[in-house]
N, C-alpha and C positions, 0 to 999 in steps of 0.2 A: 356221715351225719344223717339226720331226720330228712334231710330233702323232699320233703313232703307238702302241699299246701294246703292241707287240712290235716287238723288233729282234731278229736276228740275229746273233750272237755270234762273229764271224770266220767266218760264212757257216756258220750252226749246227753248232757245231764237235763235237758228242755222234755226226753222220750223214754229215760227210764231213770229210774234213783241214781243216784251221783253213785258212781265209785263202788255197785256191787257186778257183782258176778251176771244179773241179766245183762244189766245196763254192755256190759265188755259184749255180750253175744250178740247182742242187738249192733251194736258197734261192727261188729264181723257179718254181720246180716246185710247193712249199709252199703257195704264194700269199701267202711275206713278202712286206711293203712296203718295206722298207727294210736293210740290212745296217751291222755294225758291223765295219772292219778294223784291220789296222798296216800301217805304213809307215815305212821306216827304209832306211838307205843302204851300198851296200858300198863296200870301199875308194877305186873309183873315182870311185864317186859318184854312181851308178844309184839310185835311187830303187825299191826293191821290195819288195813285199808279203809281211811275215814280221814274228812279233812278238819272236822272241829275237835278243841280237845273236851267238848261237852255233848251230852246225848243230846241235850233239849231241841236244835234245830230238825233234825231229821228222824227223832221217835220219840213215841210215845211217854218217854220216862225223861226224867232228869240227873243229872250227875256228872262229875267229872270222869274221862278214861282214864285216868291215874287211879279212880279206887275199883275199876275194875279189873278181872284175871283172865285168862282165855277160858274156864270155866263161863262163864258170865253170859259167852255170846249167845248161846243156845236159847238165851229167852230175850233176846234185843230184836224185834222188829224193827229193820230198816228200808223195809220198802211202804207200807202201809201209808204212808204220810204223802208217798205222791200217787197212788194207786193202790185199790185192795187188791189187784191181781198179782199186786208185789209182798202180798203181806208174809207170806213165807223167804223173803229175802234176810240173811242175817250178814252181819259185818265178816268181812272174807280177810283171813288172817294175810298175811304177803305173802305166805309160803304158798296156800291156798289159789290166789289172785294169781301169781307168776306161771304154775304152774297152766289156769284154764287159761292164760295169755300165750304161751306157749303152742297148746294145745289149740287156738286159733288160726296163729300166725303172725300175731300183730307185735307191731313196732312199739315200744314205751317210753313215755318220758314220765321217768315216776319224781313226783315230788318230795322231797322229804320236808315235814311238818317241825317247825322250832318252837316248843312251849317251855313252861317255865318248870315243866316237873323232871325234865329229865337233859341233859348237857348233851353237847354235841357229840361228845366221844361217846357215851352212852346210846343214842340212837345209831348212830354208824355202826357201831360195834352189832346191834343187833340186824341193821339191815344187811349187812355186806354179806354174813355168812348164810344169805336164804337165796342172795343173789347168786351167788357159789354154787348153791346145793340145785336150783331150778331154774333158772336160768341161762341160756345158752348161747345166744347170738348176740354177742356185744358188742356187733357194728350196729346193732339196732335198741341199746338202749341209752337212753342220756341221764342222767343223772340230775337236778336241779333243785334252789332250797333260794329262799329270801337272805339265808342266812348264812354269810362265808364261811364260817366258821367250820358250820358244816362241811361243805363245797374242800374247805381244806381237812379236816377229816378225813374225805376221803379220798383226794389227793394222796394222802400221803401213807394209804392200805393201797388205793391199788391206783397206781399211775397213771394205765394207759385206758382208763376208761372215764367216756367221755360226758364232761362238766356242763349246766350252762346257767348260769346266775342271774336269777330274779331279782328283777327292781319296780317298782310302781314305774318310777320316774328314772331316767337316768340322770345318778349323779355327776359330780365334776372330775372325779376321781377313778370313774369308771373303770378305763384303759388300765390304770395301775393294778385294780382289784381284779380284773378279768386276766393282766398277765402273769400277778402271782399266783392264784388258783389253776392256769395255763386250761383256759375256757377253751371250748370251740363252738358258744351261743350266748346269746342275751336274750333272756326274754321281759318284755317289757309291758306293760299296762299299755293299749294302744293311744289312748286317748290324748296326752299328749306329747304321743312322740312327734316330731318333726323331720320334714324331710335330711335335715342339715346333719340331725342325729342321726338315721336311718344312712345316710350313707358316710360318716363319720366308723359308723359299726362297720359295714359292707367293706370298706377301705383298708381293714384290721383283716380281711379275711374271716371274719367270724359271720354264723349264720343268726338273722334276726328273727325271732318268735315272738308274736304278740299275742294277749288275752284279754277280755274274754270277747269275741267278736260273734254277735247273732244279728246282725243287721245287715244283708246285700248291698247294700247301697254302700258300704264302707269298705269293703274287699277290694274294689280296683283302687281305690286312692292309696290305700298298705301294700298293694302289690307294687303298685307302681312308684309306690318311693323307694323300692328295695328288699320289703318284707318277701319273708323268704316260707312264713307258715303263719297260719293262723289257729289258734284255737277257738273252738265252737263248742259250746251247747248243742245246736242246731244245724247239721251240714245241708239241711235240706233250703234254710235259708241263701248257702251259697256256693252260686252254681260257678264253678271254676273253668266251664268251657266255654263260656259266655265271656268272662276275663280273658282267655287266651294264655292259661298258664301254660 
């Protein structure tokens, strides 16, 4: 698994644009081990790297990525919005993404994106076979979605690669829904997990992930109920050898 105690939050999303191609190098610049992204689909049914299903937060234009095509990207600035030195940044398709991640080194936990224009078998079906084609080290990639549905999608394409099911909150039903998708992580919203839940998980064997963590002062009280990684925006915010990971 991730055995990591920092990841990268869309390619430390506080020091370069969420989820492009700088953002991942800057991330390998740092000396992360691992990154966290999205992945979601445009109308045609490209497979790329962005976590809304609308342009308007992170460029200049409006619209949904349902009525876009992989033609499209070539005029989407996606970096502009948090720096003009990003303004030649464009949306990095997953084939694109996997490959400069490769080419890094780095560990993934890629997310997949649940919107209302396209069904779980439909994204899977697109994701899996880019994972196939660039992708190479499947001890080091996990898989994750809010959404089981997904999670068992792809379950049941490729078995032996590894799950880990987002929740804000941990439900009551948890346990049951982590051992039919046959998880090996949770990741949770940190804010109100609790210790009782944090080693309730731990006690399953399962590795705990929490997001989105940029504040120092909250890292040892997650480490120390059991948290096993944190996701950052900002790893500069926390220094992990001061924790005694």
């Amino acid at each position: 698994m991730i055995a990591c105690p920092l990841i990268a939050h869309r390619g430390c999303a506080a020091l370069a644009p969420e989820n492009t191609l700088a953002a991942m190098t800057l991330t390998h610049a740092l000396g992360m081990a691992w990154v966290e992204i999205d992945v979601t689909l445009l109308g045609d049914g490209t497979a790329v790297i962005f976590h809304d299903n609308t342009l308007d937060r992170l460029t200049r234009q409006t619209g949904f990525l349902a009525d876009l095509t992989q033609q499209d990207l070539s005029n989407i600035d996606i970096g502009s919005h948090f720096s003009s030195d990003y303004m030649q940044e464009r949306m990095p398709t997953l084939a694109q993404m996997l490959m400069h991640l490769s080419e890094l080194g780095l560990g993934l936990n890629l997310e997949i994106k649940s919107y209302p224009n396209y069904s779980a078998n439909e994204v899977v079906r697109a994701v899996i076979p880019e994972l196939l084609a660039h992708w190479h080290d499947f001890d080091r990639l996990i898989i994750s979605s809010f959404d089981t549905e997904i999670l068992k999608a792809v379950r049941n394409e490729q078995p032996e690669w590894q799950l880990g099911q987002l929740w804000e909150g941990l439900p009551e039903d948890w346990l049951q829904i982590v051992n039919e998708i046959n998880a090996v992580s949770v990741h949770l919203y940190h804010a109100p997990l609790t210790k009782e839940q944090a080693q309730s998980i731990k006690a399953q064997g399962l590795d705990l992930y929490v997001y989105t963590v940029n504040q120092g002062d909250l890292a040892k009280p997650l480490y120390d109920m059991g948290v096993d990684g944190l996701f950052t925006d900002n790893p500069h915010r926390i220094d992990t050898v001061k924790i005694n990971i």
